[in-house]
N, C-alpha and C positions, 0 to 999 in steps of 0.2 A: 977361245970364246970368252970375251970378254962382258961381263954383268954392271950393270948400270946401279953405284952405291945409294941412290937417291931412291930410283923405281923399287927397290928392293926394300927400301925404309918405310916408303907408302905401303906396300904391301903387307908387309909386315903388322904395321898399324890397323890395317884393314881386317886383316882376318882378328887380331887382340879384340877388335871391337864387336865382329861377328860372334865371336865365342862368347865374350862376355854376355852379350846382350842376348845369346841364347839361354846361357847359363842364369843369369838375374831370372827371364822369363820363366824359366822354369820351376827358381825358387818362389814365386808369387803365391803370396800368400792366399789362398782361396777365401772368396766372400759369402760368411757364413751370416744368416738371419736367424738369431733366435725371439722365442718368445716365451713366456711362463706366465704362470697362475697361482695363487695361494687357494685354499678352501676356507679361508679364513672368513666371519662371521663381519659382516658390515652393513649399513645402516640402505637401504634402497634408495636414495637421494645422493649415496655416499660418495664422489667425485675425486679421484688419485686413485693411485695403482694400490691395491689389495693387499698385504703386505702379511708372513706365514709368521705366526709366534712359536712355538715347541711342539713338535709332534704335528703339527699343521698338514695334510695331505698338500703335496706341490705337482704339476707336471710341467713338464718343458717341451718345447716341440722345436727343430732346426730342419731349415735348410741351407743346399749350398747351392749359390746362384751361380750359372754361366748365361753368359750372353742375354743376361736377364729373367733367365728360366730356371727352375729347380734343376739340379743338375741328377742323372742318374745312379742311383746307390744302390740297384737291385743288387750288384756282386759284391757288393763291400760292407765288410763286418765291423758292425757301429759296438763301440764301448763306454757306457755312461760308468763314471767315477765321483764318487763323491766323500770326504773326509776317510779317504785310504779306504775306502769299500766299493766293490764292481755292481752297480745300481740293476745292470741290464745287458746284456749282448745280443746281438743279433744282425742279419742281412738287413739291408735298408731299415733300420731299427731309430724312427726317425722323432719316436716319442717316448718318454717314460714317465712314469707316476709312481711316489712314494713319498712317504712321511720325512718331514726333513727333522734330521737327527742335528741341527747346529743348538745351542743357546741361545738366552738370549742377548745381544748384543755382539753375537759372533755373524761370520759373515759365510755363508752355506755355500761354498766354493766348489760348480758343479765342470765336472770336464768332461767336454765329447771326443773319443776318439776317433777320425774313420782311417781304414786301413787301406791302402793300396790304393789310393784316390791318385791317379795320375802318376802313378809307380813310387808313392811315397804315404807316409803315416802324417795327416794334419789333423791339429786339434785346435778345441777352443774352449774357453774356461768361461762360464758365469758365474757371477758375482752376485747372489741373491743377501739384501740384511734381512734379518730376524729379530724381530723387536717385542717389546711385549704388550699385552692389550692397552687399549683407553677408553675413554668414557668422558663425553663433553655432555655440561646440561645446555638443553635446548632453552633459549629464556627470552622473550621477545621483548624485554621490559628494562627501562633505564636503570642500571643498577647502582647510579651513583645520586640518584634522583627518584626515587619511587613513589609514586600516587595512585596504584594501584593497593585495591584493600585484599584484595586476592589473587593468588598466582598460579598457575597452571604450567607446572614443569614436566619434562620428559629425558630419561636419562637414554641418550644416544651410542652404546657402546660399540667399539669395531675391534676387529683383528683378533676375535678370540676366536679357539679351534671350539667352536660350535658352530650346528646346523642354523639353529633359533633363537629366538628371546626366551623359547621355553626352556632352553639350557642355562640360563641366568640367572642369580638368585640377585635381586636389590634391598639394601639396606642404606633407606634416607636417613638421613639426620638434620635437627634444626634447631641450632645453636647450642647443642648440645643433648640435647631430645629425641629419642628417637619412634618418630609419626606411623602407619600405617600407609603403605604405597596406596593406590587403587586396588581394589580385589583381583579386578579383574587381568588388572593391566600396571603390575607393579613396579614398571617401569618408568608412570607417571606417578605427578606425586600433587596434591592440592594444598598451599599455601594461606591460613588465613592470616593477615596480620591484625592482632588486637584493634580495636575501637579505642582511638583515645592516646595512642602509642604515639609516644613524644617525637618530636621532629629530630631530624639524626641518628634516628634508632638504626642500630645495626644488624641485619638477620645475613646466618650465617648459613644456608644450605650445602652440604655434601651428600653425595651416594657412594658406597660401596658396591661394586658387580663382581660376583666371585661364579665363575664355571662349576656349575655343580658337578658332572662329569671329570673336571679336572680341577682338581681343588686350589692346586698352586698357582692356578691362573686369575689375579683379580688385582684390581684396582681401583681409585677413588677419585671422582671428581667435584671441585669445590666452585662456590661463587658465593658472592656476598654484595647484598644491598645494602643502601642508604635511604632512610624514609627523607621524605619532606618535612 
């Protein structure tokens, strides 16, 4: 019986290619959708992602998509990880919520594990930053050019782990002075400039917003006009 060296080289070729291209398929990496939230304190108008400073309550929630659908994880035991601590365990365990323990300027490196997902272990990492609060004054007024004789500011603060403004403590300053917010709403602040106040004059506005809750949480935001 004599074998044909050529027929036997295709063949050869053909199953290399079948195996492979079973094997690649199988290693595919599953397509995972996350998403997250900070509890972080931001302004109602506020527009970008929400961003968690220290202690900040965070949740995350994932799926894994097939064929464009959630895929099924009732039998498979999900493991949330985050800076070398086990966040959560559980069957189809598809969300968690807790305090993210990064700094600030560190980056809260979260991993899902799911177990026996198509007879193997896949995971995936999110990569949340942690930043610290700010505070921009609200200021509707040319500040290199000013004609107004009174100004009516508002300190706009975000990303701090409070509920409210009623968690904030404000401390304005004005050119070194330091004024009475509004009683009621110390958050604004009323501006008068002198009668008479030579053209060029410079007024120097800052706030300090400190977490009265958490005291190490605070920051200052400045601006500065120019009179006519």
């Amino acid at each position: 019986m004599s074998f044909n060296p050529v027929k036997i080289s295709i063949l050869a070729v053909f199953l290399f290619g079948v195996m492979y291209y079973g094997h690649a398929s199988a290693q595919t990496a599953p397509t995972f959708w996350v998403s997250w939230k900070a509890s972080s304190y931001a302004p109602l108008n506020f527009r970008g992602k929400i961003l968690p400073t220290e202690n900040t309550p965070v949740e995350i929630s994932f799926e894994i998509m097939e064929n464009g659908k959630p895929a099924d994880l009732s039998n498979n035991t999900v493991f949330w990880f985050a800076k070398d601590n086990l966040l959560a365990q559980g069957k189809n365990k598809k969300t968690v919520s807790f305090k993210n323990m990064a700094h600030i300027g560190e980056a809260l490196n979260v991993e899902i594990r799911v177990i026996q997902y198509k007879g193997a272990v896949v995971t995936k990492t999110v990569t949340i930053p942690v930043v610290n609060p700010g505070v921009v004054i609200n200021s509707p007024y040319n500040r290199s050019s000013l004609a107004e004789k009174t100004l009516r500011l508002t300190a706009l603060p975000y990303y701090f782990n409070a509920d409210s403004l009623a968690d904030l403590k404000f401390n304005w300053d004005i050119n070194g002075e330091a004024p009475p917010g509004e009683v009621d709403e110390p958050y604004k602040l009323t501006v008068n400039i002198p009668a008479g106040a030579p053209a060029l004059s410079s007024v120097g506005v800052s706030v300090n917003v400190r977490n009265i809750k958490h005291i190490a949480e605070q920051t200052t935001g400045k601006t500065t006009y120019i009179t006519r």
